[in-house]
C-alpha positions in Angstrom: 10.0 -1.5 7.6 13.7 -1.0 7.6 13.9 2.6 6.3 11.7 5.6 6.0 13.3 7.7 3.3 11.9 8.9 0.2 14.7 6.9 -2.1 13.1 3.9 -0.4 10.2 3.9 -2.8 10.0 3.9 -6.6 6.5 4.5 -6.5 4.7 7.3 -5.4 0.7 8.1 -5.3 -0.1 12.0 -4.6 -3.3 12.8 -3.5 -4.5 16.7 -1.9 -6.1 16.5 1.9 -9.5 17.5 1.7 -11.5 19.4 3.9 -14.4 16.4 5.1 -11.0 14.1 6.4 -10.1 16.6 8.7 -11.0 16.4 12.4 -11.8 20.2 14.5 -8.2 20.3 15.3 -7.6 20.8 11.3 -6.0 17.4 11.6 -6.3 14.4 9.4 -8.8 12.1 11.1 -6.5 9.0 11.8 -8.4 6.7 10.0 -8.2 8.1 6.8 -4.3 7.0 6.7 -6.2 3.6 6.1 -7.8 5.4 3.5 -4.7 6.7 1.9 -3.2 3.4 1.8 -5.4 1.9 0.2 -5.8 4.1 -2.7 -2.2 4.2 -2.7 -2.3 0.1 -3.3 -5.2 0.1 -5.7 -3.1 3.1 -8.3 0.5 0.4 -7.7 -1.6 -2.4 -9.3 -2.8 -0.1 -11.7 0.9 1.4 -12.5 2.6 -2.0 -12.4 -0.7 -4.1 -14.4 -1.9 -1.5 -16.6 -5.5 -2.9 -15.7 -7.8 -1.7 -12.8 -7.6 -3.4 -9.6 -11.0 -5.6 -10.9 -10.0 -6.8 -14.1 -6.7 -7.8 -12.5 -9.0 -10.0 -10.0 -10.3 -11.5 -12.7 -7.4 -12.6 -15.2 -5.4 -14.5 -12.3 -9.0 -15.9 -10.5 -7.4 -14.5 -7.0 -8.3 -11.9 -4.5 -6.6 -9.8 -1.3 -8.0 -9.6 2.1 -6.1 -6.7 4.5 -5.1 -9.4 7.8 -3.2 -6.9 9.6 -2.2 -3.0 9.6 0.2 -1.3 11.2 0.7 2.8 11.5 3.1 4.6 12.9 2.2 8.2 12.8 5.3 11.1 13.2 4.2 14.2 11.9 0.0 15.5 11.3 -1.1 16.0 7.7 -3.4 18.9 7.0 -6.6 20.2 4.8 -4.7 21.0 1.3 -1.7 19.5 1.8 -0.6 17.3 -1.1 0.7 13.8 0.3 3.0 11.6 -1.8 2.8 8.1 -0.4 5.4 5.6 -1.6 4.5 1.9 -1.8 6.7 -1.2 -2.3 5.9 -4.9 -1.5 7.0 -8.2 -0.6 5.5 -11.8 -0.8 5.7 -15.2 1.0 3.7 -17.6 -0.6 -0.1 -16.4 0.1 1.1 -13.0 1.7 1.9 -10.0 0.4 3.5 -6.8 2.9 3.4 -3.9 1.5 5.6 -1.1 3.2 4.0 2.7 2.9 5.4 6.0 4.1 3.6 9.2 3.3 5.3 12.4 2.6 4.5 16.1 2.6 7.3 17.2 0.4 10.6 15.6 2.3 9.1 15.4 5.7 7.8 11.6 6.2 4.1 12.4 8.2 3.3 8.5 8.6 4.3 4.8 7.8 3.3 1.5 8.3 2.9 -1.9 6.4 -0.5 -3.7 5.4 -0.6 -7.4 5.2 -2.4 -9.3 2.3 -3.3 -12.8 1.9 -4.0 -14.1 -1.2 -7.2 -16.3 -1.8 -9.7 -18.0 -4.4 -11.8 -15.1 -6.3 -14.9 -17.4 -6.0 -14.3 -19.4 -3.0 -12.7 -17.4 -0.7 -9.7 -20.3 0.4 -6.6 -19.3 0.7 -4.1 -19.3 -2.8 -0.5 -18.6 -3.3 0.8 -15.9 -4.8 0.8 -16.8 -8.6 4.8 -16.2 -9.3 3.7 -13.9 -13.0 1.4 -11.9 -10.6 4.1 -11.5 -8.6 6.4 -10.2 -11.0 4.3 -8.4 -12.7 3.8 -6.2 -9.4 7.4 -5.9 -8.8 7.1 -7.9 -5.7 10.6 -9.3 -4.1 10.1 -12.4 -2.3 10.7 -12.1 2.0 13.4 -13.6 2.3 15.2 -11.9 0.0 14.2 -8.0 1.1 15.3 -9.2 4.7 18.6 -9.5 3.6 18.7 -6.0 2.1 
């Protein structure tokens, strides 16, 4: 992930800390970042498809598995704050990296990227990225966001 900043992201997902995904310290329990992510992910396909993440599955036949996730954590997120988490992606033929940073107002609290691959719905083997699904998520191909 090149940049951190709030202008990096078109696309934000607020959610409120709640009390059970906080640790004795008050803190968010680290793994509920994960957590966050992922519903962060799930609401983009939403936004950008205008179908849930299941019926999406469906019309294009294809599926994503998580392969690798990275956090980098800066700043603790408490019970009640409100977290915006900005999501943008990138493909390369079966992969997809997303890039996430979460925000509690302008202070960035965590970022990181997820990895997707791509594969068969009902067999499970490994499918490119259909370019249309592509698209229609907004997704830049690799090669090109590196040169950003």
């Amino acid at each position: 992930m090149k940049s951190e900043l709030r202008s990096d992201f078109a696309f934000f997902e607020s959610l409120r800390v709640r009390y059970a995904e906080v640790d004795a310290q008050g803190i968010v329990f680290n793994a509920h970042y994960l957590t966050y992510c992922d519903v962060a992910i799930t609401e983009y396909f939403r936004a950008r498809t205008g179908k849930s993440y299941e019926s999406m599955v469906a019309a294009h036949g294809i599926d994503f598995h998580v392969t690798q996730s990275l956090l980098n954590y800066r700043a603790p997120a408490r019970f009640d704050d409100l977290l915006d988490i900005g999501v943008r992606g990138s493909y390369r033929g079966a992969r997809i990296f997303w890039d996430l940073a979460m925000f509690r107002g302008e202070d960035l609290l965590c970022s990181g990227q997820l990895a997707y691959v791509t594969v068969d719905a009902t067999g499970g083997g490994v499918r490119r990225l259909p370019a249309a699904l592509a698209d229609s998520l907004g997704l830049v191909a690799a090669a090109q966001r590196e040169s950003e």
